[in-house]
SETORKE-898603 format. One record per residue (C-alpha): residue in one letter; x, y negated, z. Coordinates in Angstrom, 1 decimal. Layout:
BEGIN
residu x y z
a X Y Z
...
***
This chain:
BEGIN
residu x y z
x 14.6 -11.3 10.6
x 11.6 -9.9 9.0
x 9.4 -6.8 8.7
x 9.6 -4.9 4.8
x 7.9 -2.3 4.0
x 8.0 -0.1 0.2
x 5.9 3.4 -1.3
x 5.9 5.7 -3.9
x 3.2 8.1 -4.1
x -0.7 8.5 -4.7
x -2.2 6.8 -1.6
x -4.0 3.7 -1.8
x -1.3 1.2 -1.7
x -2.3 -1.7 -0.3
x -4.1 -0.4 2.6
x -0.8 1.4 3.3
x 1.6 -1.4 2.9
x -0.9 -3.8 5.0
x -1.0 -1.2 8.0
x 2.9 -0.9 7.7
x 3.1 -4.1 8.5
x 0.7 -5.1 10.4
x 2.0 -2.6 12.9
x 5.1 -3.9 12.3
x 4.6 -8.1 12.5
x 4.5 -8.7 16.5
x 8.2 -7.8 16.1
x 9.2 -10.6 13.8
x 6.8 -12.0 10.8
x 4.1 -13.1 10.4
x 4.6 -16.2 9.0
x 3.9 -15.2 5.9
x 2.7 -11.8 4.1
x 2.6 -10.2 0.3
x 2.6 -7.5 -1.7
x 4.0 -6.4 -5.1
x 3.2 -3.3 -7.0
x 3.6 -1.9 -10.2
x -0.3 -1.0 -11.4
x -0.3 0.6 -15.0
x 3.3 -0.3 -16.0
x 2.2 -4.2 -14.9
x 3.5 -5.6 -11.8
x 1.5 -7.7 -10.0
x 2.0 -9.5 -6.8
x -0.3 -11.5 -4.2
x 0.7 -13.4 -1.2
x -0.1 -16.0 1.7
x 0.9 -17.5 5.0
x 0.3 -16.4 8.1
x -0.3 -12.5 9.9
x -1.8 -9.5 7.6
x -5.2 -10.2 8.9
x -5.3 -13.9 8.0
x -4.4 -13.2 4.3
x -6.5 -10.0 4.1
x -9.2 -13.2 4.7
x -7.5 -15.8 2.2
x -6.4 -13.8 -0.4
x -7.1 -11.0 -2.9
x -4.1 -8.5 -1.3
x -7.0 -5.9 -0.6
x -7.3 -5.0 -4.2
x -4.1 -4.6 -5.8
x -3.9 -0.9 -7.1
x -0.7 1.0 -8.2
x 1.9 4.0 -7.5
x 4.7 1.9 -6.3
x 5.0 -1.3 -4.2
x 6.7 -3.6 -1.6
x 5.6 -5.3 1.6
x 7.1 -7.9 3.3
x 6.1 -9.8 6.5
x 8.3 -13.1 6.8
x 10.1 -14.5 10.1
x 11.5 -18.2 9.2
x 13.4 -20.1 12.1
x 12.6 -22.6 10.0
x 8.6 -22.2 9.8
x 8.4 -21.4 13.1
x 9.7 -25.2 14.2
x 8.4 -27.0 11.0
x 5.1 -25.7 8.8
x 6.3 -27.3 5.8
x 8.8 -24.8 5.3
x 5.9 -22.1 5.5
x 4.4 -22.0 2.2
x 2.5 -19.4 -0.3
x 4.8 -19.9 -2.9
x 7.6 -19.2 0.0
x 6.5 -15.9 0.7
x 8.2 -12.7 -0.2
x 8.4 -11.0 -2.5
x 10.0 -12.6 -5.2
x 9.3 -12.0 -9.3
x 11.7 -13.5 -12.2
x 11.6 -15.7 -14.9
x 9.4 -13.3 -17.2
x 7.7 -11.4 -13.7
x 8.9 -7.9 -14.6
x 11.1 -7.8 -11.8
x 9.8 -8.1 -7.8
x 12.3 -8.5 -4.6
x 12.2 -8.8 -1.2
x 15.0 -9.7 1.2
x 15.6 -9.0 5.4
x 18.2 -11.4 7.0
x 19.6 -14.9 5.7
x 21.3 -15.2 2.7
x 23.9 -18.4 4.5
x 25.7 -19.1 1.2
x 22.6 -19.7 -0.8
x 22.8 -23.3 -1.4
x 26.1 -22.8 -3.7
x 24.0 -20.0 -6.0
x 21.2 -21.9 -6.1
x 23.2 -25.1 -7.3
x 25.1 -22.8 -9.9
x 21.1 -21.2 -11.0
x 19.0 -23.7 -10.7
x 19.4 -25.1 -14.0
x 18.8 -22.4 -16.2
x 15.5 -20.7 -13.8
x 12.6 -21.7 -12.1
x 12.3 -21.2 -8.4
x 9.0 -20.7 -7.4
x 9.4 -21.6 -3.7
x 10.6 -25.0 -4.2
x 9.4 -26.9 -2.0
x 9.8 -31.2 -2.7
x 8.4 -32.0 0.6
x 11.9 -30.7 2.3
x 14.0 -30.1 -0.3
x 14.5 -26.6 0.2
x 13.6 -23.0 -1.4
x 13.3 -19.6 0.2
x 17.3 -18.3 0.1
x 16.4 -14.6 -0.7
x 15.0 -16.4 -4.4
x 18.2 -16.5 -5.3
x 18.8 -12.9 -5.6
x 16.0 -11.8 -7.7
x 17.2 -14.1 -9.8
x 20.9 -12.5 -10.3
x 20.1 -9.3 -10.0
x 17.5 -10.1 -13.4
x 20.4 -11.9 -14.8
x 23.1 -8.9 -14.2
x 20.0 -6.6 -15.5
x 19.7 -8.6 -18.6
x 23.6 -8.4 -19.4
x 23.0 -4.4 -19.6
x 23.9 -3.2 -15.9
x 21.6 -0.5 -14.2
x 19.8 -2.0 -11.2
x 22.3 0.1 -9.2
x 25.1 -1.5 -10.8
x 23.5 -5.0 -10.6
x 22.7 -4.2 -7.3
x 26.5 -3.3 -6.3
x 27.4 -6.3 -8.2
x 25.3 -8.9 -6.8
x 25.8 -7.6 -3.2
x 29.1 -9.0 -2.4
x 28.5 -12.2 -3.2
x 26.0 -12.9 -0.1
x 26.9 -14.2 2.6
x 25.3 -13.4 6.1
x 22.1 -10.8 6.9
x 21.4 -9.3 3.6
x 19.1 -6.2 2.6
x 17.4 -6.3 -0.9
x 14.4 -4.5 -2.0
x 13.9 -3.8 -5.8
x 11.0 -2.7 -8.1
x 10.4 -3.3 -11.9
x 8.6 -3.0 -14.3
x 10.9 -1.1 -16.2
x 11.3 1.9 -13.8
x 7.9 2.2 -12.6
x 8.2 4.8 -10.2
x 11.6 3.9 -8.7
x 12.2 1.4 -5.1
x 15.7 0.2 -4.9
x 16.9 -0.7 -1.6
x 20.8 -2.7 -1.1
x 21.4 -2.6 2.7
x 24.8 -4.0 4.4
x 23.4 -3.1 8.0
x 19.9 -4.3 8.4
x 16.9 -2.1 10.1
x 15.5 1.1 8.1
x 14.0 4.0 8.2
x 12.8 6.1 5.1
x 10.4 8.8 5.4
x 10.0 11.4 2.6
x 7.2 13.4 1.9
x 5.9 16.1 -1.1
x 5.8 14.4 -3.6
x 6.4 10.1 -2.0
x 8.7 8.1 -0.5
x 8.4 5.3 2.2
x 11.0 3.0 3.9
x 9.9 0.4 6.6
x 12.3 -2.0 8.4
x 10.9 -0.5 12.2
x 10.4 3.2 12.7
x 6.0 2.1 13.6
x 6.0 1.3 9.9
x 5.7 4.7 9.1
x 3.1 5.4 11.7
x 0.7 5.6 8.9
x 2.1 9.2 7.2
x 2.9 10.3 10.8
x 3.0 14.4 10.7
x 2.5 13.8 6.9
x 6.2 13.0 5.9
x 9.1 16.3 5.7
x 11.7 14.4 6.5
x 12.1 10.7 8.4
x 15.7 9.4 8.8
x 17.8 6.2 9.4
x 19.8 6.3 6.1
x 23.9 5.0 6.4
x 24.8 1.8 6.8
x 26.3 0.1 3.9
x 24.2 1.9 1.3
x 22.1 1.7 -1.8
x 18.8 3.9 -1.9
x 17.0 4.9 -5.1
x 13.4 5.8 -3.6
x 11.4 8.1 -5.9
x 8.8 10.9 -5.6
x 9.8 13.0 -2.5
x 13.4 12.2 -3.0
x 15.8 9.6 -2.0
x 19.0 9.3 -3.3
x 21.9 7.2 -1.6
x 25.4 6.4 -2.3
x 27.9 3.4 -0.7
x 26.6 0.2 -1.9
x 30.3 -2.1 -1.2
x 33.3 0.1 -0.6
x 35.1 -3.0 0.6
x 32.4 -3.6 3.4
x 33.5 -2.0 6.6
x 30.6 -0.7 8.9
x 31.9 -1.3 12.4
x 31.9 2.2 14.8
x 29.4 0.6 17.7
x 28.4 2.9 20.0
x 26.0 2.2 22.3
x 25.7 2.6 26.4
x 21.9 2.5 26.7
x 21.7 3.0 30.1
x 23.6 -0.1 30.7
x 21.5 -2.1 28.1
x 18.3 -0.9 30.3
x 19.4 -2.3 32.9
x 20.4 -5.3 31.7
x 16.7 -5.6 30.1
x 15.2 -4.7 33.6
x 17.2 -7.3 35.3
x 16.0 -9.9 32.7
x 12.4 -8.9 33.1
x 12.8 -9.4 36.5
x 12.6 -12.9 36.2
x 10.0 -13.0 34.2
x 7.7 -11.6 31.2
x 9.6 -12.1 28.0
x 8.4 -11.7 24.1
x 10.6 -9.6 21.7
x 12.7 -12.6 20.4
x 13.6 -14.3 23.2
x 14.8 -11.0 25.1
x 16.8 -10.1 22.2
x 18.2 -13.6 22.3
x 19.3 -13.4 26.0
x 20.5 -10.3 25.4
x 22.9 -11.5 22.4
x 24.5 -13.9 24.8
x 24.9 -11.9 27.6
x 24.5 -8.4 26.9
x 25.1 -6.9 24.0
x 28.8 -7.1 23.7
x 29.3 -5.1 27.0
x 26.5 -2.6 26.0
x 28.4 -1.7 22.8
x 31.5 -2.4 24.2
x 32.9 -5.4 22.5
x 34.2 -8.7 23.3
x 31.6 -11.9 23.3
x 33.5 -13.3 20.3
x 33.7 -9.7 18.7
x 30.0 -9.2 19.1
x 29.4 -13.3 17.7
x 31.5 -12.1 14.5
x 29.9 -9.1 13.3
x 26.6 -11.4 13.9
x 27.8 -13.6 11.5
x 29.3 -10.5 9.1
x 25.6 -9.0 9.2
x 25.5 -6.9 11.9
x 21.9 -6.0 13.5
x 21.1 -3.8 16.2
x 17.3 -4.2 15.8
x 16.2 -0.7 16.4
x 18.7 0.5 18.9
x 17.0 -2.3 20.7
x 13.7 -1.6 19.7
x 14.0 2.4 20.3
x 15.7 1.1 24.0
x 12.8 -0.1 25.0
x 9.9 2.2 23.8
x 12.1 4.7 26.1
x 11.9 2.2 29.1
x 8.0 1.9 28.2
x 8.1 5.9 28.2
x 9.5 6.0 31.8
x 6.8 3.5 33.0
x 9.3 0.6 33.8
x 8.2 -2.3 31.7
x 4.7 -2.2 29.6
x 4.4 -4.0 26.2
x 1.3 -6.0 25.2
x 0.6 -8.1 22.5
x 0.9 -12.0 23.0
x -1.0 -13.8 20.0
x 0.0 -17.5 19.8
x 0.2 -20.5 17.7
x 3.9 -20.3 16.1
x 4.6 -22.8 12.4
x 1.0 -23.8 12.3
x -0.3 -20.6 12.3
x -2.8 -19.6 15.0
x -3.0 -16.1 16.4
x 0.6 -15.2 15.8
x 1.2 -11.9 17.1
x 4.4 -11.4 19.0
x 5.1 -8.2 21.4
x 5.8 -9.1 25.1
x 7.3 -7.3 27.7
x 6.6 -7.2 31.9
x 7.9 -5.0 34.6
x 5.4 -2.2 34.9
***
């Protein structure tokens, strides 16, 4: 899980994206950080390990310039364990072969290996890493959704196209050089929120993203699951992205999931992830009443309840039952880590 962030509009971009996220990191991320944007019809992109305010220091982020542009804040399991899989060239977001087309992915692609086999032979992937053998899995897709681009598809239909063929947690964030002033966002069921303003546009994965243009923005919304967004200036259109994906009906008994949180708590303070975890295996299914192995196969279909859980406990935080502090540590080599944790009040 990560933390993405896009704009279109007039504001200085990279101070915006950089605040999105930052806000957004202690969640998940923070492993890595970059930016792409589209400055003059030219995209450029910049990118580092580690938390927004280690690669403001190590990189040249600050000063990219432009109308449109992506953020994205990376959470690895696998960087967290091992550093080696933590690398610059890692980093989101993504460009293709001839860099006129930037993505970012949320989730984990599971059936990457096989399209990587099948690409890797006719494109470069930048995050290859010899040291382990490995690449980032969300390269994949920038890759065929260029290629589905270059056989004459809109990126909506390459979009549409390339979708199904993922496996596991999969939202994909789009911006070219080619339409200049346009974000394109593919989302089975991963976090979102888009705010639209007079005359921008801003999505972020967690509603504190958009924190920055609060009071600013008409309209702020959690689009459909199962949908493909065309941000543009103060408009965002959206239509079904796969009408063979089925979004499951979940609804939610919060006041049993507080509890549950409160009882956890109870034993001790707990950071985001590892609550989240014990709630997964104990939890959840009864909260959204489900069966263990119902709830363990929509995980595995894509399913995320990320801000349900996140907007559960800002209420308990509210009501002055649990507080939430910030817990910087040293997580895949990266010191200072910031990670939310949470303590009975």
């Amino acid at each position: 899980m990560c933390q993405l962030v896009a704009y279109i509009g007039d504001r200085p971009i990279a101070p915006l994206l950089l605040k999105a996220l930052e806000l957004q990191e202690p969640y998940f991320g923070a492993h890595a950080t970059g930016i792409g944007v589209i400055d003059n019809g030219k995209l450029r992109v910049a990118k580092g390990t580690g938390h927004v305010a280690k690669v403001k220091r190590t990189t040249n982020i600050t000063q990219l310039k432009g109308t449109t542009g992506m953020g994205h804040s990376r959470y690895s399991s696998l960087a967290r364990e091992d550093p080696r899989f933590d690398t610059a060239a890692m980093a989101h977001p993504f460009t293709n072969d001839d860099e006129t087309i930037t993505l970012m992915h949320n989730g984990n692609i599971t059936n990457f290996k096989e399209h990587w086999a099948r690409l890797r032979e006719s494109h470069t992937f930048k995050s290859y890493n010899l040291d382990v053998d490995w690449i980032t899995d969300s390269e994949v897709a920038v890759h065929m959704v260029s290629d589905a681009v270059a056989e004459g598809r809109s990126f909506e239909e390459a979009l549409i196209d390339v979708m199904p063929k993922y496996t596991g947690n999969v939202l994909l964030c789009v911006v070219s050089q080619e339409e200049p002033e346009a974000v394109y966002v593919a989302n089975r069921h991963q976090p979102c929120y888009v705010g639209v303003g007079e005359d921008e546009a801003m999505w972020c994965s967690a509603r504190i993203g958009l924190e920055p243009l609060e009071g600013e923005l008409k309209k702020v919304y959690q689009p459909p699951k199962n949908s493909l967004m065309k941000l543009t200036r103060g408009k965002v259109e959206t239509q079904v992205l796969d009408p063979n994906w089925r979004v499951p009906e979940l609804k939610l008994d919060k006041e049993f999931l507080k509890e549950a949180i409160l009882s956890i708590l109870s034993y001790g303070d707990s950071d985001f992830w590892d609550l989240k975890e014990a709630l997964n295996y104990n939890c959840l299914a009864k909260a959204y009443g489900v069966t263990q192995d119902e709830w363990a196969k929509m995980r595995r279909d894509g399913v995320d309840i990320v801000n349900p859980f996140i907007e559960t406990l800002n209420e308990l935080i509210d009501d002055c039952k649990i507080s939430q502090r910030i817990d910087p540590r040293l997580e895949g080599g990266i010191p200072n880590t910031p990670r939310f944790a949470y303590s009975l009040a």
